[in-house]
py3Dmol code that shows the C-alpha trace and the ligand (Angstrom):
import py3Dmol

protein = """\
ATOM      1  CA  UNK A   1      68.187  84.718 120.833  1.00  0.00           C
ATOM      2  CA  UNK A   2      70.896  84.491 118.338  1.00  0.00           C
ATOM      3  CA  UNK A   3      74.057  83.591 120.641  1.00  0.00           C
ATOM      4  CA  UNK A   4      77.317  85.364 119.768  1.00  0.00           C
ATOM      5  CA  UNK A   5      79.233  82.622 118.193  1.00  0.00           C
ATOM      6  CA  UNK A   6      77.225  81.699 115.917  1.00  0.00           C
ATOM      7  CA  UNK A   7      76.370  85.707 115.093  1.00  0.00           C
ATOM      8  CA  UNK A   8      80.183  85.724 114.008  1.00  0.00           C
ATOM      9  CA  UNK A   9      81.379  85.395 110.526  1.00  0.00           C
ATOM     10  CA  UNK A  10      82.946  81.647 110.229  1.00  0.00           C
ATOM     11  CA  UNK A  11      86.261  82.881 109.397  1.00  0.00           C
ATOM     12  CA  UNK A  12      86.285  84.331 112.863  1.00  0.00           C
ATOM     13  CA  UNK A  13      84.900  81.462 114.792  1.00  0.00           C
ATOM     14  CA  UNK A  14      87.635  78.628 113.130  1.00  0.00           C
ATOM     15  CA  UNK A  15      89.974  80.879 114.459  1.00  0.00           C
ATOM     16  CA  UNK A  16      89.199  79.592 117.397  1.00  0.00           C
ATOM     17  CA  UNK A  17      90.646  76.449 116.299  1.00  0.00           C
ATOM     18  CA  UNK A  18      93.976  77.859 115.802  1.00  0.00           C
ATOM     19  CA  UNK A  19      95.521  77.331 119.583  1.00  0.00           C
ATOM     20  CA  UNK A  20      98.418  77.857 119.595  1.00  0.00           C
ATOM     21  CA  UNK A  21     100.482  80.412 117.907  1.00  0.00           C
ATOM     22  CA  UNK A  22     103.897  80.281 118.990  1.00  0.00           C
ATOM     23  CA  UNK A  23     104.082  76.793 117.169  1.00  0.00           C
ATOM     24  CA  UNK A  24     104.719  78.984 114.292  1.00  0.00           C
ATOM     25  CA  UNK A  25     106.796  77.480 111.931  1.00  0.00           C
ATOM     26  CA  UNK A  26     108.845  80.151 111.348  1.00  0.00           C
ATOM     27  CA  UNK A  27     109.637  80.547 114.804  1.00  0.00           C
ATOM     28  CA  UNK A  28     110.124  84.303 114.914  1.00  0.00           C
ATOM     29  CA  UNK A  29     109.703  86.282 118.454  1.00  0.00           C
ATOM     30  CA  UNK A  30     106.759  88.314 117.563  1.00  0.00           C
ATOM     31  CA  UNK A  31     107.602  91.453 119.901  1.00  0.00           C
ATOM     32  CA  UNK A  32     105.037  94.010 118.927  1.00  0.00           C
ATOM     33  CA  UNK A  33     102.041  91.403 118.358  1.00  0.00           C
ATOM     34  CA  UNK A  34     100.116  88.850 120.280  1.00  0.00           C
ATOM     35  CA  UNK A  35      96.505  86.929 119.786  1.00  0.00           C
ATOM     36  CA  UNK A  36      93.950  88.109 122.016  1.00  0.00           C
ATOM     37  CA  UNK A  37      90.498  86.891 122.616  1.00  0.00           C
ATOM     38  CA  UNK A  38      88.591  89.898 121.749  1.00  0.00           C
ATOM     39  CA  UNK A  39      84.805  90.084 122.783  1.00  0.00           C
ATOM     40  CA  UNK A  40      83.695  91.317 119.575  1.00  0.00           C
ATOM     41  CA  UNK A  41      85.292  88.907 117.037  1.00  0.00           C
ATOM     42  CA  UNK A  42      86.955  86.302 118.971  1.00  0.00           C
ATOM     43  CA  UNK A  43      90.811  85.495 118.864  1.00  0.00           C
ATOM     44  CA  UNK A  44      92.712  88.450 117.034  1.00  0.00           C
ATOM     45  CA  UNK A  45      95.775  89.782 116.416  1.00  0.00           C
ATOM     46  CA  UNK A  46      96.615  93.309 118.490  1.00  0.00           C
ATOM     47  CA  UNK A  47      99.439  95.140 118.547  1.00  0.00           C
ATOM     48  CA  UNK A  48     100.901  95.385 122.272  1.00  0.00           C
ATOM     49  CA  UNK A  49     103.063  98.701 122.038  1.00  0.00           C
ATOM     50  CA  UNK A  50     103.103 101.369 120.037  1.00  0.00           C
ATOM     51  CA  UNK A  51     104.001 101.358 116.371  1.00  0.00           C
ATOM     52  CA  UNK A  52     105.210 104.256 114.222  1.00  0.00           C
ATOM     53  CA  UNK A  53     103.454 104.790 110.594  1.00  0.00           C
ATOM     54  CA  UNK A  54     105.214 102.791 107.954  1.00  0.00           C
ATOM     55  CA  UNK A  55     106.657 100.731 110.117  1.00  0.00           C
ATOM     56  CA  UNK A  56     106.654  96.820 110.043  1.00  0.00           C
ATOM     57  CA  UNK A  57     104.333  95.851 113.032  1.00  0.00           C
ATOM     58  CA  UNK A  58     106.219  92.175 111.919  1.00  0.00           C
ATOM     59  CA  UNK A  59     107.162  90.140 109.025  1.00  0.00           C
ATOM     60  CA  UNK A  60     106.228  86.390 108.694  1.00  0.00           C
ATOM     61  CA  UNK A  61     107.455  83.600 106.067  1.00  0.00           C
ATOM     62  CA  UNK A  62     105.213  80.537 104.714  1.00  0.00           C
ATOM     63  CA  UNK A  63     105.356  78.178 101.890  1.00  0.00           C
ATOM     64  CA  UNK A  64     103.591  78.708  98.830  1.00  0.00           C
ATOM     65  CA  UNK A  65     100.421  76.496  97.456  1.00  0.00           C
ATOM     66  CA  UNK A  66      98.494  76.108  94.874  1.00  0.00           C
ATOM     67  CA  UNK A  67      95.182  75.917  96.896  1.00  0.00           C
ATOM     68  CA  UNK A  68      93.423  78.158  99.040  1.00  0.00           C
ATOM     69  CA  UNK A  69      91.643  78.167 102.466  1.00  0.00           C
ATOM     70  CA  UNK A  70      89.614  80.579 104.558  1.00  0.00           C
ATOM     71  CA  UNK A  71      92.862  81.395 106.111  1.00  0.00           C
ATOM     72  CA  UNK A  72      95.217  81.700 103.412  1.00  0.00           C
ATOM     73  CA  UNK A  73      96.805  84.843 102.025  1.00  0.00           C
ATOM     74  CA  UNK A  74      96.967  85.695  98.150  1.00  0.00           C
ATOM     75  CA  UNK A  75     100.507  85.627  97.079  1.00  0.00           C
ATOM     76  CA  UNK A  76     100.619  85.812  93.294  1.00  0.00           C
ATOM     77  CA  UNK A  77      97.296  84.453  90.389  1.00  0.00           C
ATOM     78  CA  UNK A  78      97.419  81.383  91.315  1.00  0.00           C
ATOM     79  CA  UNK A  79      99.653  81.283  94.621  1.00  0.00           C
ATOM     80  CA  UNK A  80      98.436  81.285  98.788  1.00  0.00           C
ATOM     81  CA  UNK A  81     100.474  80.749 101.680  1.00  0.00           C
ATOM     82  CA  UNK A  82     100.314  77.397 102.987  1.00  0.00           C
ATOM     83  CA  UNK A  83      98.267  76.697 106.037  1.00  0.00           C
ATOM     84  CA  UNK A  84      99.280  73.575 107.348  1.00  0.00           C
ATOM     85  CA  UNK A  85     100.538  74.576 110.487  1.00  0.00           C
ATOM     86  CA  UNK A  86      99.460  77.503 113.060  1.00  0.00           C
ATOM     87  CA  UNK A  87     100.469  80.620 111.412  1.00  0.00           C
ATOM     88  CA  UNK A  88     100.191  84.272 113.136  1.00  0.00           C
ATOM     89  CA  UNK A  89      98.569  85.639 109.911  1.00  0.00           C
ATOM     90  CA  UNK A  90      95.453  83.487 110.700  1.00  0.00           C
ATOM     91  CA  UNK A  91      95.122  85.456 112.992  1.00  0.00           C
ATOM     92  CA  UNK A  92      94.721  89.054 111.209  1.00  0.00           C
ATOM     93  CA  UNK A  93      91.174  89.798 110.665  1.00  0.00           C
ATOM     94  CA  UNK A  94      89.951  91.503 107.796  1.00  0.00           C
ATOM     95  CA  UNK A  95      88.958  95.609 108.193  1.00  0.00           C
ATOM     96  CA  UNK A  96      87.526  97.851 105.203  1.00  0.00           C
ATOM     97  CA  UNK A  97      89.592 100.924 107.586  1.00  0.00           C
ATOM     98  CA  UNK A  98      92.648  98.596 108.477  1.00  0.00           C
ATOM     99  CA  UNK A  99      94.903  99.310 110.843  1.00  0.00           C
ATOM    100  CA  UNK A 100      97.856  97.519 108.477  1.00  0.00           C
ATOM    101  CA  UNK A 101      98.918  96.569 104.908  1.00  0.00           C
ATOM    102  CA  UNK A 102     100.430  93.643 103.949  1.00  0.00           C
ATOM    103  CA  UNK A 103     103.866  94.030 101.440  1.00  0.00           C
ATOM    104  CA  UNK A 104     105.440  91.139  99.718  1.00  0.00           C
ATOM    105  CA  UNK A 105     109.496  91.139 100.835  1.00  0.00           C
ATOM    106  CA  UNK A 106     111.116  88.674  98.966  1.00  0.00           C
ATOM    107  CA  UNK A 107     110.011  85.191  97.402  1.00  0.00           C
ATOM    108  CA  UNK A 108     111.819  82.316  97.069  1.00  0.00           C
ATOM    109  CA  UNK A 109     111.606  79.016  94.966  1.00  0.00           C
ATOM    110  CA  UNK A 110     109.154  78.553  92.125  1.00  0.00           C
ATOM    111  CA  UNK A 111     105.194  77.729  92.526  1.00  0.00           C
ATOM    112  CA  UNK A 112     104.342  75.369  95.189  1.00  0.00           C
ATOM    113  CA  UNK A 113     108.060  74.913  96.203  1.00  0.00           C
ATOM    114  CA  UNK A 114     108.493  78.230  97.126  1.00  0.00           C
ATOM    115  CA  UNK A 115     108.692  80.559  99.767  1.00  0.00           C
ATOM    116  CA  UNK A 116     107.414  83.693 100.799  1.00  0.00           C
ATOM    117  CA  UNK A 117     108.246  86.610 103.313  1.00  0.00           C
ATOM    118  CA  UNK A 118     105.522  89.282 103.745  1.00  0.00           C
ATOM    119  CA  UNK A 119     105.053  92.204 105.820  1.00  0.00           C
ATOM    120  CA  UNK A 120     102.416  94.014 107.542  1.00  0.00           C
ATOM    121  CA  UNK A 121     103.032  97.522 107.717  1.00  0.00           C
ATOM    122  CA  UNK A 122     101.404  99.799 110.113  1.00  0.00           C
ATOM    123  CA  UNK A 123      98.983 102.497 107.772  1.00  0.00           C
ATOM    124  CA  UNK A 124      99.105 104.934 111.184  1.00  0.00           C
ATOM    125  CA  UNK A 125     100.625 105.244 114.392  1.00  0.00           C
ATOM    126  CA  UNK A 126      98.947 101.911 116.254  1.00  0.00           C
ATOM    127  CA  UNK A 127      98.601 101.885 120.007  1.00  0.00           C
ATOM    128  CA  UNK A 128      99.135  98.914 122.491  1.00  0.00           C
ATOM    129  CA  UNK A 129      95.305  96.801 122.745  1.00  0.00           C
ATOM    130  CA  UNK A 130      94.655  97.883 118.568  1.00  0.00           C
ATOM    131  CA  UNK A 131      93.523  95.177 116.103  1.00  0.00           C
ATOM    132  CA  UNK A 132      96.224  94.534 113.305  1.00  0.00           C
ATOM    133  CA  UNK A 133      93.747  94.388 110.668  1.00  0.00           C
ATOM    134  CA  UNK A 134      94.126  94.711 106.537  1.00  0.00           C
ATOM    135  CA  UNK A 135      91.967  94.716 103.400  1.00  0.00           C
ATOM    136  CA  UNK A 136      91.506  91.152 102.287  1.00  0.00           C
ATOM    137  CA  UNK A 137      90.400  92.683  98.926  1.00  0.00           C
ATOM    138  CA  UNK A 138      94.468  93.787  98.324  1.00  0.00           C
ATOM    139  CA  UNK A 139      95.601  90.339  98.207  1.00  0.00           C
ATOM    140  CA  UNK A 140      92.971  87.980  97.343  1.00  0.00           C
ATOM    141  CA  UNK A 141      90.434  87.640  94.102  1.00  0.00           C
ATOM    142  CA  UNK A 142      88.369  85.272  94.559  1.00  0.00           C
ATOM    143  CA  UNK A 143      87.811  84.073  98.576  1.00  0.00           C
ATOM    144  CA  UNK A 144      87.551  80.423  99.523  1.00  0.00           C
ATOM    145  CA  UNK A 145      84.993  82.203 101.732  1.00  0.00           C
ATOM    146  CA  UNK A 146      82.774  85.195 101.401  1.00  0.00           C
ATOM    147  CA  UNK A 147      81.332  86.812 104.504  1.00  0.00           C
ATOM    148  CA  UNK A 148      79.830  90.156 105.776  1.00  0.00           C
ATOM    149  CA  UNK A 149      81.771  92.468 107.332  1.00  0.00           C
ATOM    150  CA  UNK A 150      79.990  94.570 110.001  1.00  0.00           C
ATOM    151  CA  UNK A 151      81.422  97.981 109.049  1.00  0.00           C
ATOM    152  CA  UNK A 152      78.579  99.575 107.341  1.00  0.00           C
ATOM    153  CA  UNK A 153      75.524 100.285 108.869  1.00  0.00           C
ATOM    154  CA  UNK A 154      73.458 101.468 106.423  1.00  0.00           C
ATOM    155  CA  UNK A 155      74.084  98.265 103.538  1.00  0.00           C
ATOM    156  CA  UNK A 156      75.661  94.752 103.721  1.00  0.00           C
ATOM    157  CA  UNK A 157      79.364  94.993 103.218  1.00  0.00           C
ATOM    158  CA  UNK A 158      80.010  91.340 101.687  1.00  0.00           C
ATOM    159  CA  UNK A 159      83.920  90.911 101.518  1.00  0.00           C
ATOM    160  CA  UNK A 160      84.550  88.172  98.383  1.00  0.00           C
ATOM    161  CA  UNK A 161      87.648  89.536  97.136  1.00  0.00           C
ATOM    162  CA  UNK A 162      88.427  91.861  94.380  1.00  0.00           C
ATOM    163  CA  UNK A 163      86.850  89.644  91.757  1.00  0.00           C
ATOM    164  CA  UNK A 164      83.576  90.519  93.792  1.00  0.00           C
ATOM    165  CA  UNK A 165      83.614  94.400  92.789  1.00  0.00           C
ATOM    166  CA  UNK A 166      80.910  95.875  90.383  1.00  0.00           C
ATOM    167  CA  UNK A 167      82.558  98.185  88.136  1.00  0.00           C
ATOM    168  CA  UNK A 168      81.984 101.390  90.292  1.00  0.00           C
ATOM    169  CA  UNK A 169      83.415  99.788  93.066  1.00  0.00           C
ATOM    170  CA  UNK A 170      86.167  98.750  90.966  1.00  0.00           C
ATOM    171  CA  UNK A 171      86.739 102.312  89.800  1.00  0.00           C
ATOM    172  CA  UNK A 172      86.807 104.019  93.178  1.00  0.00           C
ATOM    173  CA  UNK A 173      88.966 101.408  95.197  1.00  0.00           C
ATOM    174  CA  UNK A 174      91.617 101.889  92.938  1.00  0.00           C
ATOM    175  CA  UNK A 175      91.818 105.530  93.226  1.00  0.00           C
ATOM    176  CA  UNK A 176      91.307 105.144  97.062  1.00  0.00           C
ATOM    177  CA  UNK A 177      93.749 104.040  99.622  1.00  0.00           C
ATOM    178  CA  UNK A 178      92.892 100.797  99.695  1.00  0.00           C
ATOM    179  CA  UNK A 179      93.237 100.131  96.376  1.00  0.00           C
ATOM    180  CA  UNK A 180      96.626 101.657  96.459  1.00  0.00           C
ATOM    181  CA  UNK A 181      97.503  99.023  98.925  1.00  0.00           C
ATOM    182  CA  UNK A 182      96.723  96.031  96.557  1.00  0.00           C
ATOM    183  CA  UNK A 183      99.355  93.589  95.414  1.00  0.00           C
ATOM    184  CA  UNK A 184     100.242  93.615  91.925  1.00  0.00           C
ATOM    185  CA  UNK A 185      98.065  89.720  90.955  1.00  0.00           C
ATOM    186  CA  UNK A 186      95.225  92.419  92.455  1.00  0.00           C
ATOM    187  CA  UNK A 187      95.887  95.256  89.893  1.00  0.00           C
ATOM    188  CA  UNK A 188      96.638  92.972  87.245  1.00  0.00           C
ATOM    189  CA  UNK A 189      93.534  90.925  87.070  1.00  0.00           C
ATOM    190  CA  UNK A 190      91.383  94.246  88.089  1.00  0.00           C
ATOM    191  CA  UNK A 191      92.624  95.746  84.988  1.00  0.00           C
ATOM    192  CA  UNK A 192      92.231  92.478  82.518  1.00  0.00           C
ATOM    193  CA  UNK A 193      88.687  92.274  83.829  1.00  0.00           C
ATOM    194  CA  UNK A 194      87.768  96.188  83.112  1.00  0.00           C
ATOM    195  CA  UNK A 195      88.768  95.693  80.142  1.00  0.00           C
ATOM    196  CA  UNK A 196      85.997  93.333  79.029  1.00  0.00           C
TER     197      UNK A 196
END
"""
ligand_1 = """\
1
ZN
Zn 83.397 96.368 105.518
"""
view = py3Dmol.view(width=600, height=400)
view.addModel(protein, "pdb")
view.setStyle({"model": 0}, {"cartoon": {"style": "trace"}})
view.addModel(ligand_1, "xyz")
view.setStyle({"model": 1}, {"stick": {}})
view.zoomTo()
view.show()
């Protein structure tokens, strides 16, 4: 028998790690959020009242660097948010039907010096008890750490980041929604590598 935690993508299970959350850095009151431990995938970020389409389910800030982790968001080619400390968007697990997008709001400070604030939009009305989930493929290329997402039933969906796509995939995730959802470092490179 195959137990549970070690059925679970690693990404999920080192979120375990991740304690405590209101440590956050940034110190923000997170009033429509909090991390739950989920049966199906472990700790997790859910919403815990009811947010409106379009609307920021929150925003969070973190310092830019030049390296990536398994829990780091894509900010820009060559830019990731800084995981040193225990940041809420460790916590959002990656969905190819996400509940959320993420949205750059302003940046601050040049390359590793700098600053981010992002927000995660809600792509529908979300309920209290729903996972705030996005598309890791709109903000990262290449992934510190690919794993298999257990959407699909009928094939392996590996999640790798954009860089990852064949060139059909490539051509229908930018017309879908997802793709409409990617950052611009996302676009860019997709484009620069179709045209090879
Ligand atoms: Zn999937």
């Amino acid at each position: 028998m195959i137990s549970r935690s070690l059925a679970r993508p690693a990404h999920m299970r080192l979120a375990r790690r991740f304690a405590s959350l209101y440590a956050a850095p940034d110190d923000r009151a997170y009033e429509a959020v909090e991390v739950r431990e989920t049966r199906s995938i472990g700790r997790a970020l859910v919403a815990v009242k009811v947010v409106h389409a379009d609307e920021p389910v929150l925003t969070f800030r973190a310092k830019v660097a030049a390296v990536k982790s398994r829990f780091s968001v894509q900010v820009g080619r060559d830019e990731h948010t800084s995981c040193k400390d225990d940041q809420i968007f460790m916590y959002m697990n990656h969905s190819c039907k996400p509940t959320c997008r993420l949205a750059l709001v302003s940046r601050e400070g040049a390359g590793a010096s700098g600053e981010v604030e992002v927000a995660v939009v809600a792509r529908r009305e979300l309920s209290p008890g729903e996972p705030v989930t996005f598309d890791y493929n709109t903000t990262e290329w290449a992934m510190a750490e690919p794993f298999t997402c257990n959407c699909a039933t009928s094939h392996k969906c590996t999640v790798g980041g954009a860089s990852a796509f064949s060139a059909d995939e490539r051509e229908r995730w930018l017309c879908g929604p997802n793709g409409g959802h990617a950052w611009a470092h996302i676009t860019q490179l997709l484009a620069e590598a179709g045209s090879h």
